[in-house]
C-alpha positions as CSV (number, residue, x, y, z in Angstrom):
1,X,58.7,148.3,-110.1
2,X,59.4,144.4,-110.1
3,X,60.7,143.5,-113.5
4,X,57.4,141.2,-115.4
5,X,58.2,137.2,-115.8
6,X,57.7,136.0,-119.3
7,X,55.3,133.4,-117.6
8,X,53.3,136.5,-116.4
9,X,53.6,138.7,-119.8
10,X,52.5,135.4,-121.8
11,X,49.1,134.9,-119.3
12,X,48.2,138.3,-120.2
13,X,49.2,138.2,-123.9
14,X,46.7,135.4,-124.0
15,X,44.1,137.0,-123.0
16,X,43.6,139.6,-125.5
17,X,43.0,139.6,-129.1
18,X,46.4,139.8,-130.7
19,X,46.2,141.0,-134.0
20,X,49.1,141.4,-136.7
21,X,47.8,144.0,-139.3
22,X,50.1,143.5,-142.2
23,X,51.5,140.2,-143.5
24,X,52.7,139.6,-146.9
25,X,51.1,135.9,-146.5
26,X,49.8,135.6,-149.8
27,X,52.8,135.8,-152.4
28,X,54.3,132.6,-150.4
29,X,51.0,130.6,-150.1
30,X,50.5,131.5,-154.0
31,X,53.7,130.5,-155.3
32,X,53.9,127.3,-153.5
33,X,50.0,126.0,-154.2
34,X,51.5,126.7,-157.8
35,X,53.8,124.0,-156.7
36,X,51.3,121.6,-155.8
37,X,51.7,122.8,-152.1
38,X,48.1,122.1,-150.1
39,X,47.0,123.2,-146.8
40,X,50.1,125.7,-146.7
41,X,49.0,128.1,-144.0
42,X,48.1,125.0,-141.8
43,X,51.1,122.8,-142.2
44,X,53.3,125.9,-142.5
45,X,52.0,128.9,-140.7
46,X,49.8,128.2,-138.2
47,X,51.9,126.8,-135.7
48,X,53.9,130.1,-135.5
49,X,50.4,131.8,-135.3
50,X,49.0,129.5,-132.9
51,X,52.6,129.6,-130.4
52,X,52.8,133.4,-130.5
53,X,49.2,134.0,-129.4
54,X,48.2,135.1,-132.7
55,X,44.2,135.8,-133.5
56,X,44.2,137.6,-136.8
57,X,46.6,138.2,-139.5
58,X,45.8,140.6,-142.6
59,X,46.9,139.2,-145.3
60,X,48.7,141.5,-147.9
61,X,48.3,141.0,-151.8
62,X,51.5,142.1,-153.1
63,X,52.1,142.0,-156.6
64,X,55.9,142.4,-157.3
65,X,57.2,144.5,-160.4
66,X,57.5,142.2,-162.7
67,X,54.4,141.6,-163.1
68,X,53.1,145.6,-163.3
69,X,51.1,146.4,-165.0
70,X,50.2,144.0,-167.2
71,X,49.4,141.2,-164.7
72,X,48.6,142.5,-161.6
73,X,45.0,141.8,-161.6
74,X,45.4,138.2,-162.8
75,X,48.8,137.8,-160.0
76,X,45.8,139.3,-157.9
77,X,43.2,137.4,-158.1
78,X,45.7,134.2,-157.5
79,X,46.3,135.6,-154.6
80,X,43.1,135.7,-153.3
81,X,41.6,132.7,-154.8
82,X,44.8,130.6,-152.9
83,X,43.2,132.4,-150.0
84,X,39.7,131.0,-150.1
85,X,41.6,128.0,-151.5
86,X,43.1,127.1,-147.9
87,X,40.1,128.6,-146.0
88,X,38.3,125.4,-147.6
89,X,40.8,123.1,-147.1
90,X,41.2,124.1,-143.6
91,X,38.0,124.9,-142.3
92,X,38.3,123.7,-138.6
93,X,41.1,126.0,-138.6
94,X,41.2,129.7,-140.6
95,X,38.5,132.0,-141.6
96,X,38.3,134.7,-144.1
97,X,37.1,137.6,-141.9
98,X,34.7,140.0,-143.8
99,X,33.2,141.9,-140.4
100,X,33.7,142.3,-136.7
101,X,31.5,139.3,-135.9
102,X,33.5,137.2,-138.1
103,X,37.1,137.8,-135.7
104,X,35.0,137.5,-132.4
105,X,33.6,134.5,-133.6
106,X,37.2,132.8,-135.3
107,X,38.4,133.7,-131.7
108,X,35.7,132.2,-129.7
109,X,36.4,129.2,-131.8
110,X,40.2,128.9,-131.7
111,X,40.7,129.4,-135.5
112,X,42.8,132.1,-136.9
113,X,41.0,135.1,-139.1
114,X,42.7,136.9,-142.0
115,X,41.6,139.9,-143.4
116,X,42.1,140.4,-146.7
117,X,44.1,143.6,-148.0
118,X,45.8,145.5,-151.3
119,X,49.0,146.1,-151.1
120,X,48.6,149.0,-153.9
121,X,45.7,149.7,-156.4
122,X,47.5,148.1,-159.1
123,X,45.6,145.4,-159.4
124,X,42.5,147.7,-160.2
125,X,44.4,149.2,-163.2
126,X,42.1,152.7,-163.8
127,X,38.5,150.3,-163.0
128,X,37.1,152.1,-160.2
129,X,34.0,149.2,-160.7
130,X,36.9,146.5,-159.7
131,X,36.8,147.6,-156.4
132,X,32.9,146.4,-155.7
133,X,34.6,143.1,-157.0
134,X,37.5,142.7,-154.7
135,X,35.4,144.0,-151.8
136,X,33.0,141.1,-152.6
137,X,35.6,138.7,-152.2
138,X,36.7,139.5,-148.9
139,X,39.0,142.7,-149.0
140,X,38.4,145.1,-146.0
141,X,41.6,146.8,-146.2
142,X,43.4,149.0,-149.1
143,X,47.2,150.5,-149.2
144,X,46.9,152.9,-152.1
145,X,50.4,152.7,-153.6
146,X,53.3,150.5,-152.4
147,X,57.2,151.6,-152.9
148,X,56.6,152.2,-156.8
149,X,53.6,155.1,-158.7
150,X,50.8,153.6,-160.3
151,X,46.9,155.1,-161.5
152,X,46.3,156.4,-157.5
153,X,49.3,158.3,-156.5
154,X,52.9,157.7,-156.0
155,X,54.7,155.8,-154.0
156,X,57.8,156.4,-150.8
157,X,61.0,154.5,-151.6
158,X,62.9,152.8,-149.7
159,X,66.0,154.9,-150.2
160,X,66.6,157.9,-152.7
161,X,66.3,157.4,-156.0
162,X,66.7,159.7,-159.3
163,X,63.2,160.7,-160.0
164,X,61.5,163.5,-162.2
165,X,58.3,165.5,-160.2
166,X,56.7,163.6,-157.0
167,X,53.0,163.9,-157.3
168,X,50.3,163.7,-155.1
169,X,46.8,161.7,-155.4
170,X,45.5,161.4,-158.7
171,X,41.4,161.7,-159.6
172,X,41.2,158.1,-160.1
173,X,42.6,158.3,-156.4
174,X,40.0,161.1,-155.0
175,X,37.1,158.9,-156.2
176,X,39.0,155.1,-155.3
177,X,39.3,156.6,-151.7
178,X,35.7,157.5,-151.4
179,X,33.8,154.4,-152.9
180,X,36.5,152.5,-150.6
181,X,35.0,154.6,-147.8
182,X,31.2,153.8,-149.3
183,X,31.8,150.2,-149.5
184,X,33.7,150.4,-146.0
185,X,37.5,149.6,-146.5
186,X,39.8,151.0,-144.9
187,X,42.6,153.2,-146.2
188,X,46.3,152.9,-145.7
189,X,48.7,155.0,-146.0
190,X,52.2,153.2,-145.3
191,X,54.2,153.5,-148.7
192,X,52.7,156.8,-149.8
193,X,54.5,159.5,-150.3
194,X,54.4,162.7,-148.5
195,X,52.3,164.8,-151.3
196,X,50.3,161.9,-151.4
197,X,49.8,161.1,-147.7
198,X,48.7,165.3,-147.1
199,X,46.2,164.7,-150.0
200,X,44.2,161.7,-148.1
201,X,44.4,163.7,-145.0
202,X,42.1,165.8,-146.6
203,X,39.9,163.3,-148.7
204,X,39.3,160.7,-146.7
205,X,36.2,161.3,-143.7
206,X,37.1,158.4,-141.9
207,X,39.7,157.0,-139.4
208,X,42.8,156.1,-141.9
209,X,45.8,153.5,-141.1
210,X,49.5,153.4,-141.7
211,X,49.7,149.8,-141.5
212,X,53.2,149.1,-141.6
213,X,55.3,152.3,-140.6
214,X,57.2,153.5,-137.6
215,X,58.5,157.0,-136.6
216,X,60.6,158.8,-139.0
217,X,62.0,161.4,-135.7
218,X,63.3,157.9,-134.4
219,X,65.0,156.1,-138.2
220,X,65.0,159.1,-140.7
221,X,63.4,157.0,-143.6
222,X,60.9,158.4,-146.2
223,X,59.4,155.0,-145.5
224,X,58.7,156.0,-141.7
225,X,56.1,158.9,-140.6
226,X,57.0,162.6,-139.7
227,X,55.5,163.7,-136.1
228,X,52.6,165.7,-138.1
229,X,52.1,162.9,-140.2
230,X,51.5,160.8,-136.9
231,X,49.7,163.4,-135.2
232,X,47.0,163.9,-138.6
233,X,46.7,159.9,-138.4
234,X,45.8,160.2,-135.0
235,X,43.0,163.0,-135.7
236,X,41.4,160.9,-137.5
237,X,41.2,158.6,-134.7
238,X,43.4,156.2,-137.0
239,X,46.4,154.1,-136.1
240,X,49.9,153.7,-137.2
241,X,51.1,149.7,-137.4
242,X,55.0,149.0,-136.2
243,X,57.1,147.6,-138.5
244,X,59.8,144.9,-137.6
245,X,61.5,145.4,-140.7
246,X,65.3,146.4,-140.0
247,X,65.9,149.0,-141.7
248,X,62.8,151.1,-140.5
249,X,63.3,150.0,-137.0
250,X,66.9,151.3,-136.7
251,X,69.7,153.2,-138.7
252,X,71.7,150.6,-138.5
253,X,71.5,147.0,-138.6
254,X,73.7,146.3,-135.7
255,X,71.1,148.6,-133.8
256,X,68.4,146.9,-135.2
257,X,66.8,145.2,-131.6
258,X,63.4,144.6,-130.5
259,X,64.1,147.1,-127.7
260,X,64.8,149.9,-130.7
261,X,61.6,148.7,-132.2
262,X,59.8,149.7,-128.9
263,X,61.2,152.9,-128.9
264,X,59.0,153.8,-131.6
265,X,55.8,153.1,-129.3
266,X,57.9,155.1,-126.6
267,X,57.9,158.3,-128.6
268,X,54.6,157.8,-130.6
269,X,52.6,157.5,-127.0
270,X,54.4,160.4,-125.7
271,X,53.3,162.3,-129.2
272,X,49.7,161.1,-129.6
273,X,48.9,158.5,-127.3
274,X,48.6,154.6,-126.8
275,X,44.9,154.8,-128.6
276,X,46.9,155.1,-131.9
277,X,49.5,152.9,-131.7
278,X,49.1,149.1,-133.2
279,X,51.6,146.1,-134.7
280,X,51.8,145.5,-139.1
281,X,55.1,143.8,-138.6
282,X,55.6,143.0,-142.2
283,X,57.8,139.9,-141.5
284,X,60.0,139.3,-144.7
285,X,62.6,136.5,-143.6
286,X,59.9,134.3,-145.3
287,X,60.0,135.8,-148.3
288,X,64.0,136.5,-149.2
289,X,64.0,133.0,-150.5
290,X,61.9,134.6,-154.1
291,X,64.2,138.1,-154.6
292,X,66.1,137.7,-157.3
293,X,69.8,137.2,-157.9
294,X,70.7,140.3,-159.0
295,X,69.1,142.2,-156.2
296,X,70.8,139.6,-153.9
297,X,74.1,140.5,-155.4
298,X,73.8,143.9,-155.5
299,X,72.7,144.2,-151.2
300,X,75.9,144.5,-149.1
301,X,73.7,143.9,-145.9
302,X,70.5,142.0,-145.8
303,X,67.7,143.3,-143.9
304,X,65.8,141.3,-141.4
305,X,63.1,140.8,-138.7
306,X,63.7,142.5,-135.5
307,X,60.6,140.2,-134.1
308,X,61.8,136.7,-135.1
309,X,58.6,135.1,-136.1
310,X,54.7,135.3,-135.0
311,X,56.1,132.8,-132.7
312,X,57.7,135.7,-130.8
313,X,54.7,138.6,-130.8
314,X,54.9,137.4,-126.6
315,X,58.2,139.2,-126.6
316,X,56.5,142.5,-127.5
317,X,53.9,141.9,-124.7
318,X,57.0,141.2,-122.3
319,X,58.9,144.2,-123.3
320,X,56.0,146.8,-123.1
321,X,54.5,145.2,-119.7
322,X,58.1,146.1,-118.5
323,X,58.3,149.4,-119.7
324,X,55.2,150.5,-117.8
325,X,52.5,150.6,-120.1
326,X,49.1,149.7,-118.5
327,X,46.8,147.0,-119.4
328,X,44.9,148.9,-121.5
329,X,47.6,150.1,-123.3
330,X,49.0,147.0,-124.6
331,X,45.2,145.4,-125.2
332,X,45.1,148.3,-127.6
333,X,48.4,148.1,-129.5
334,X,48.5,144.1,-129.8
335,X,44.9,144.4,-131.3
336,X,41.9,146.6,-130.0
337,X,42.8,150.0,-131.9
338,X,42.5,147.6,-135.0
339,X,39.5,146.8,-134.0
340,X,38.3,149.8,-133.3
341,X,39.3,151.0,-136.5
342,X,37.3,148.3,-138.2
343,X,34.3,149.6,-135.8
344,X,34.0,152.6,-137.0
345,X,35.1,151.9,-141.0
346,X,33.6,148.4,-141.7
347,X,29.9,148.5,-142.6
């Protein structure tokens, strides 16, 4: 087989509806509207969006530690609020996508959507009537726990850590997961812990995401997906989002390529198909500017972005076009399993 051009992977990355399903946009538009930063997604991020062929973004609200418990609903509602903030400021350009119609439309019209998500139930505290709230103003998506435990379950680290009993999902979690359902948000489960992850599998009626996790066969991280943890995604017609984070792309940095990224889509379609394969690259060069000293003093080797930018998403079209997959295929992973998830979860 003739190798692809990057002219010809780029005419057919075009054409579809590339989507990026987790971004942890809001903690840097936040913090630098607090600055008295306007227009930040448009001056700063849509450029990359618009040269990598970039249609939709979900926007992550992460609420770092220091400000759990006590002000993650307040660091939460910032978040969002910054959202609508630039949505209104840059109208001809981004939309706050609350349905189906809402992306097709944004597309048709050459703006970029974002879909609003949690990046961990913190924000909601133990307030299962918050949820109506947040759903209200634009939040389709949910991760239950990030890297940390909170009122829904407990969380995967990153690495081991000393630790009493793991637990699984809590009772506030059984009934957050099905008025999530009700009100029709979808569940993620990148970040959950194993306990945890089983416990959904059995809760949840409807197709359930991993937004932001690769194979754990491939890089043995508690922060990647065993084979049956893939294969129950993938019964419930769900999807499992690659992550171009370094360390879950590779075991080690030097191996950390885009070509080892794609190895994870080699040996997920051999183990449940194409259908549930899709991108939550969780780019984080952005955000290394805000960790703090001590952290930075304390990391021997700093992890980065395998996919250098949303500039670069063609390079994933490029490299799977060359590795056989078919049209279809790669329509699916760049963005139409997302969308079929939304199909069937959004009401």
């Amino acid at each position: 087989m003739a190798e692809v051009t990057r002219e010809q992977a780029r005419e057919f990355h075009d054409g579809v509806h590339v989507l990026d399903g987790h971004f942890d946009l809001l903690m840097d538009v936040e913090i630098q509207r607090g600055y008295g930063r306007t227009k930040m997604i448009e001056t700063e991020y849509l450029p990359r969006f618009q040269k990598g062929g970039v249609h939709s973004v979900v926007a992550a609200v992460f609420v770092e530690d220091a400000f759990v418990p006590e002000m993650s609903l307040r660091k939460a509602l910032n978040q969002i609020s910054a959202m609508h903030a630039e949505a209104a400021e840059s109208p001809e350009h981004i939309v706050i996508a609350k349905n189906l119609d809402d992306l097709r439309r944004a597309r048709a019209e050459q703006k970029v959507s974002f879909i609003l998500s949690l990046e961990g139930a913190e924000p909601l505290y133990h307030d299962l009537s918050l949820l109506r709230v947040f759903y209200e103003l634009g939040v389709r998506m949910m991760g239950l726990v990030w890297s940390r435990r909170n009122f829904v379950g407990d969380g995967s680290f990153f690495a081991p850590v000393r630790e009493g009993k793991k637990g699984g999902i809590t009772d506030f979690g059984v009934r957050l997961i099905e008025e999530a359902e009700k009100l029709g948000i979808v569940i993620d489960v990148s970040h959950l812990n194993d306990e945890g992850f089983w416990d959904v599998m059995e809760i949840a009626e409807k197709p359930v995401i991993a937004s932001h996790s690769n194979s754990r066969t491939v890089v043995p991280t508690m922060r990647n997906l065993t084979d049956e943890q893939i294969k129950a995604i993938a019964e419930k017609d769900g999807l499992v989002g690659l992550n171009a984070f370094s360390m879950f792309a590779a075991t080690n940095s030097a191996d950390a390529t885009l070509a080892r990224l794609i190895d994870h889509v080699d040996y997920m379609k051999k183990l449940v198909g194409a259908r549930h394969i899709g991108i939550g690259l969780d780019l984080c060069d952005d955000l290394t500017k805000y960790l703090p000293l001590d952290k930075i003093a304390k990391t021997t080797e700093m992890p980065f972005d395998v996919v250098k930018g949303h500039s670069s998403l063609p390079d994933i079209t490029h490299e799977l076009m060359n590795r056989g997959y078919t049209d279809g295929e790669i329509e699916g992973i760049l963005g139409g399993n997302f969308l079929r998830v939304y199909q069937d979860v959004w009401k």
